[in-house]
C-alpha positions in Angstrom: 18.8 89.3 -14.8 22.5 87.9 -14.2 22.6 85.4 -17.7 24.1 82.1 -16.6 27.8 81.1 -17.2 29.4 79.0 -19.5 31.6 76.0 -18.3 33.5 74.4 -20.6 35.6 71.1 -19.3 37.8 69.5 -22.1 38.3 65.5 -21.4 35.5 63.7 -19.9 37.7 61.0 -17.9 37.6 61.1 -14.0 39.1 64.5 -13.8 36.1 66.0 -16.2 33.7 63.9 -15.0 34.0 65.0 -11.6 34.5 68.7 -12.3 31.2 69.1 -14.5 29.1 67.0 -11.7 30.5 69.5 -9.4 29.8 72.6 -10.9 26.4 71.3 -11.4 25.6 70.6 -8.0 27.1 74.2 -6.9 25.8 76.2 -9.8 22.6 74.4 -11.0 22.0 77.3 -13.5 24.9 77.0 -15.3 25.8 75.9 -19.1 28.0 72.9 -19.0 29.9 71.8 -21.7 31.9 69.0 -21.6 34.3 68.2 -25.2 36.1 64.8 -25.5 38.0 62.9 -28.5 36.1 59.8 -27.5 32.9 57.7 -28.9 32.3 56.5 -25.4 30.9 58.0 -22.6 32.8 57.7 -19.5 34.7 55.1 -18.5 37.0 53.8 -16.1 40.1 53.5 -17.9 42.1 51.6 -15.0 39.7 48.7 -15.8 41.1 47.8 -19.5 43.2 45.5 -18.2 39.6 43.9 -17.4 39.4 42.9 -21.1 42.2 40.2 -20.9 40.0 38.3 -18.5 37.2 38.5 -21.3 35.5 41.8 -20.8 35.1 43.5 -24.1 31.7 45.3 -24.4 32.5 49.0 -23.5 29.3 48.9 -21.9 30.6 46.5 -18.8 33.2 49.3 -18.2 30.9 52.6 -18.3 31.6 54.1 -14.5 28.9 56.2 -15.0 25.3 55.7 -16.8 25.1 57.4 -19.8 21.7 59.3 -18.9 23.7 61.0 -16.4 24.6 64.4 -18.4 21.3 64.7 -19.7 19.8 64.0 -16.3 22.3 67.3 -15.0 21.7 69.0 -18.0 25.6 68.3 -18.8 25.4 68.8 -22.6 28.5 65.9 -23.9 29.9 66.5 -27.2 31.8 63.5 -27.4 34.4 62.5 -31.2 35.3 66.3 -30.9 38.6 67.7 -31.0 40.2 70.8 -29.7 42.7 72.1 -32.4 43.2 75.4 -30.2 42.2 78.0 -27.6 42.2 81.8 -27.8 42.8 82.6 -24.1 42.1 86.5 -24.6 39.1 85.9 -26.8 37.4 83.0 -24.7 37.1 80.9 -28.0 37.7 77.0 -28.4 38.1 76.0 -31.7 37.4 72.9 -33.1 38.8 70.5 -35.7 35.8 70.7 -37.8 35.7 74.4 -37.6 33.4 75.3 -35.1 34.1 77.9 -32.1 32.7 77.6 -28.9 33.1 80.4 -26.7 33.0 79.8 -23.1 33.4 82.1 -19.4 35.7 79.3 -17.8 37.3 76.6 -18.9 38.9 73.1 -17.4 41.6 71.5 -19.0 41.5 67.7 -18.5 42.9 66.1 -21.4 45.4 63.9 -19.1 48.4 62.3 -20.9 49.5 60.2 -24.0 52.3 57.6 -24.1 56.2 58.6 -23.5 58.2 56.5 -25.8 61.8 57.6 -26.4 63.2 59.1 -29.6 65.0 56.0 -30.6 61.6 54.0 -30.6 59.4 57.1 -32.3 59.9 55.0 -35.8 58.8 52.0 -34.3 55.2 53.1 -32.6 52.7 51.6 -35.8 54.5 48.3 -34.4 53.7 48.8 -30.6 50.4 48.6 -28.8 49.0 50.8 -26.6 46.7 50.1 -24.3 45.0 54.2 -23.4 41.4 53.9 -24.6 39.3 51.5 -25.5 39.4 51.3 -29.0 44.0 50.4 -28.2 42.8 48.1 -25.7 40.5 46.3 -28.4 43.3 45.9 -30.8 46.0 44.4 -28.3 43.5 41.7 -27.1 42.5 41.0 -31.0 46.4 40.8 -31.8 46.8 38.5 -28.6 47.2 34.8 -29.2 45.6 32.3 -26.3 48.7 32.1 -24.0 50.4 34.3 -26.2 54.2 36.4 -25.7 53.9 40.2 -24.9 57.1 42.5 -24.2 56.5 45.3 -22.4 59.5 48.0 -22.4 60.1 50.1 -19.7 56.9 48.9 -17.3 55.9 52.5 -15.2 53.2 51.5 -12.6 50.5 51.7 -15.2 52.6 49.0 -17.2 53.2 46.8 -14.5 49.4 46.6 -13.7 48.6 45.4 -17.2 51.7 42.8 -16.8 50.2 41.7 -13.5 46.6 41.1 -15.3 48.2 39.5 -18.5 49.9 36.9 -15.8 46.7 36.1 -14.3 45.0 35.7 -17.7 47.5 33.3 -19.1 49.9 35.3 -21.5 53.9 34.9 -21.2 55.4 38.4 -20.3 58.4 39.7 -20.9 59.7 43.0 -19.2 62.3 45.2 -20.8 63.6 47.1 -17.2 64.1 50.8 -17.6 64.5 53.7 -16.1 60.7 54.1 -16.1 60.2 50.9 -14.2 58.7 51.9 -11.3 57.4 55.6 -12.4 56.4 58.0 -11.3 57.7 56.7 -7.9 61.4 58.3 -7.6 63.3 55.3 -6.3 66.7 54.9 -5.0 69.3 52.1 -5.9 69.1 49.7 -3.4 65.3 49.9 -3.1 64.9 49.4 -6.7 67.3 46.1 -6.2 64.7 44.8 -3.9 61.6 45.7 -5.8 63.2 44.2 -9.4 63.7 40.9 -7.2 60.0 40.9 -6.0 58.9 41.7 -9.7 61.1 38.3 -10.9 58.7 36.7 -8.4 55.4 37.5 -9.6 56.2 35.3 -12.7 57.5 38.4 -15.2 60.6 37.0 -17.7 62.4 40.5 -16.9 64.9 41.6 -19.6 67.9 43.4 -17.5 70.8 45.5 -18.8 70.0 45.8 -22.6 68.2 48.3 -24.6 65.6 48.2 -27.5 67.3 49.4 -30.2 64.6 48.1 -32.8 61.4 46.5 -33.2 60.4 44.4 -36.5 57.4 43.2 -37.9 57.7 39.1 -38.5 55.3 36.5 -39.1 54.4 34.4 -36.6 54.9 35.4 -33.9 54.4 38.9 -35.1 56.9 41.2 -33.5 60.7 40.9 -32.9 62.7 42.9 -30.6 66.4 43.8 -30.6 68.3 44.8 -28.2 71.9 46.6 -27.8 73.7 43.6 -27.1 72.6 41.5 -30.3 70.3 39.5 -28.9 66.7 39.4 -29.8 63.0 38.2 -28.2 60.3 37.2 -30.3 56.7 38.5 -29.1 53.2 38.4 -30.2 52.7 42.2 -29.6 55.6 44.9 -27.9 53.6 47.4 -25.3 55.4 51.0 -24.5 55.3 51.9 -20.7 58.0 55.3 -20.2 55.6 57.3 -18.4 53.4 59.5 -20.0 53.5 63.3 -21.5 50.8 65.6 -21.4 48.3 66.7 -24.3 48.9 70.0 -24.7 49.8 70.8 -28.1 46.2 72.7 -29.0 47.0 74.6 -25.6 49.8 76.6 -27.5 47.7 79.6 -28.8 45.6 79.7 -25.2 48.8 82.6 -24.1 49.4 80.5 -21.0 52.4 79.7 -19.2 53.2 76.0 -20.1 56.6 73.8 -19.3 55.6 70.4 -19.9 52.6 70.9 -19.2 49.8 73.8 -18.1 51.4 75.5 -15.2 48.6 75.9 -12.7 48.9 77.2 -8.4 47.7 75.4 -5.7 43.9 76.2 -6.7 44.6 74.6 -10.2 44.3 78.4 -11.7 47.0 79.0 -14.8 48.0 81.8 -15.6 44.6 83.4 -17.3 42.2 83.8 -14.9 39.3 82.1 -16.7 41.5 78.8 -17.2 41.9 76.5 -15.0 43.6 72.3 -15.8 43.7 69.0 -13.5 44.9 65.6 -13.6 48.0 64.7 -16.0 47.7 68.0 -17.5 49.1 70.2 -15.1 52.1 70.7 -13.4 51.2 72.1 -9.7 53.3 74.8 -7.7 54.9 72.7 -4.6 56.2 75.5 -1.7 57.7 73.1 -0.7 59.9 71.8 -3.7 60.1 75.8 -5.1 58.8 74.2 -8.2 56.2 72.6 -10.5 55.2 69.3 -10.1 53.0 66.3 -11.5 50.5 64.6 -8.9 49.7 61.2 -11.0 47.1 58.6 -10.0 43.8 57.9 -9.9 42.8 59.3 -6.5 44.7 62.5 -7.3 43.2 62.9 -10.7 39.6 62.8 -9.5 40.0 65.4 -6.5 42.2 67.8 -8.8 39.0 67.4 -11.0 36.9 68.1 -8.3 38.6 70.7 -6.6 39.4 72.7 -9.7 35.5 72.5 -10.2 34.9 73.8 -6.6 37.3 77.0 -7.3 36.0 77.7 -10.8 32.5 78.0 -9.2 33.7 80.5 -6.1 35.5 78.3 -3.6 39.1 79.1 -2.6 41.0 76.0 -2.0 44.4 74.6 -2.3 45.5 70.9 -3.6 47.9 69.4 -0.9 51.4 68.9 -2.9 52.5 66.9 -0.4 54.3 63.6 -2.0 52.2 60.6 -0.1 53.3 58.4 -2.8 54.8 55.0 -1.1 56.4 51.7 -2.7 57.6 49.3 -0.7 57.9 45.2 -0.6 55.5 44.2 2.0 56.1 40.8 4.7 54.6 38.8 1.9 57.3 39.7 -0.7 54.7 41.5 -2.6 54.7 45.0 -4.3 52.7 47.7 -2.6 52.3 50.7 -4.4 49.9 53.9 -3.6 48.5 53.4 -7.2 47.8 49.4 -6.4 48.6 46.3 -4.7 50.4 43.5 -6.1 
């Protein structure tokens, strides 16, 4: 008698989420294991900007019920963190010392905050806004009609400044070159879109650079910038794109840049490892190189797909860049990742 294999899928966001419902609908005798670092279930975590509006039990953003994995058989072992992989043994190690050994494995821990070298000093005096528990902070530290700064913006950032609008709050944008990542845009279009942005209501903060961040009274937060001049803020949100978790990756004996190198079929380079979403880097033919596919819609098929190859299936992720921004008839943004 065959004995059933062992999936493991680290990260249970939309990437592992969708991966472990796959490979129980196409191996219904399989282990499934699915490790994550948070207390919650899974949720969606493009609706956190929901909680400016007044949405703050975790429960109101679950995208899944909860009775789910037991209903698969998916066994969740969520507040549990990697510290490292043995890629030749098959072994996951966690932080509290126990090994897990598994026959394949997902990687789907997505991405932390970027924030540049200068600013490293200043991150207990920023906000994130990632999970739910950074979420809860920023709207506890968030006066009625309050002042937020948000440095650099990146589409993720300029959805939350968007939502903070519409909710009340004063905004401040500190442009960057992140502004409009991870859409590569050229000069002339980024001219156009910066004068749509000045539309919507943002205060945007043009040619100067944080150089330091200081804790005050009230309000809370002071920003400096190169020139001298300085903006007083209730709370300061990074937005410079994002870099992927990888560090507990480093003993797995995988080939990693910035982030796990996978192919087309999301394979690195040990054959029982496989990584999706903001993890990976992709091999483009096209480009000759490795690239990041970011978003939402990309992150659940990677997830998805990744599943679908780990379980038998022999298919490729198109690395074709679809990715559009553009200022439509209405003078309004219109990304790929959203509409504004």
């Amino acid at each position: 008698m065959t004995e059933s294999l062992h999936y493991v899928v680290i990260g249970s966001g939309s990437a592992g989420h969708g991966a472990a419902t796959t490979i129980r609908a196409r191996d219904p005798g399989a282990r499934i294991t699915m490790i994550t670092m948070s207390r919650l279930p899974f949720y969606n975590r493009y609706d956190l900007p929901k909680m400016f509006k007044g949405v703050t039990d975790w429960r109101d953003l679950l995208a899944e019920d909860p009775k789910i994995y037991d209903e698969l058989g998916i066994t969740l072992r969520r507040n549990s963190r990697v510290v490292d992989i043995d890629g030749r043994a098959r072994t996951i190690a966690l932080a509290h010392n126990e090994v897990i050994a598994y026959d394949k494995l997902l990687v789907c821990t997505g991405g932390g905050p970027n924030v540049p070298a200068i600013l490293e000093d200043y991150r207990p005096l920023m906000h994130g806004f990632g999970t739910f528990e950074q979420a809860s902070a920023t709207v506890a530290a968030l006066p009625p009609g309050g002042q937020v700064v948000i440095l650099g913006g990146d589409m993720i950032g300029l959805d939350i400044a968007f939502n903070l609008l519409e909710a009340g709050y004063r905004v401040s944008l500190a442009v960057g070159e992140q502004t409009f990542w991870p859409h590569r845009v050229e000069p002339d279009e980024r001219a156009v879109l910066l004068k749509s942005l000045a539309k919507t209501g943002l205060d945007l903060i043009e040619d100067r650079s944080v150089v330091a961040i200081e804790a005050a009274d009230r309000p809370a937060r002071r920003v400096h910038f190169d020139d001298g001049s300085m903006v007083e803020t209730d709370i300061v949100m990074p937005f410079f794109g994002i870099l992927p978790i990888v560090d507990f990756m480093l003993g797995a004996g995988i080939d990693m840049e910035r982030g796990v190198l996978v192919d087309p079929a999301l394979k690195s380079s040990n054959d029982a490892i496989w990584a999706a979403g903001d993890v990976c880097q992709i091999w483009s033919d096209v480009d000759r190189d490795y690239r990041f596919y970011h978003g939402w819609k990309n992150v659940r098929v990677m997830g998805e797909l990744a599943a679908r190859n780990m379980t038998g299936a022999e298919e490729t992720f198109d690395t074709a860049d679809e990715s559009v921004i553009e200022v439509d008839g209405n003078g309004c943004i219109r990304s790929t990742f959203w509409e504004h």
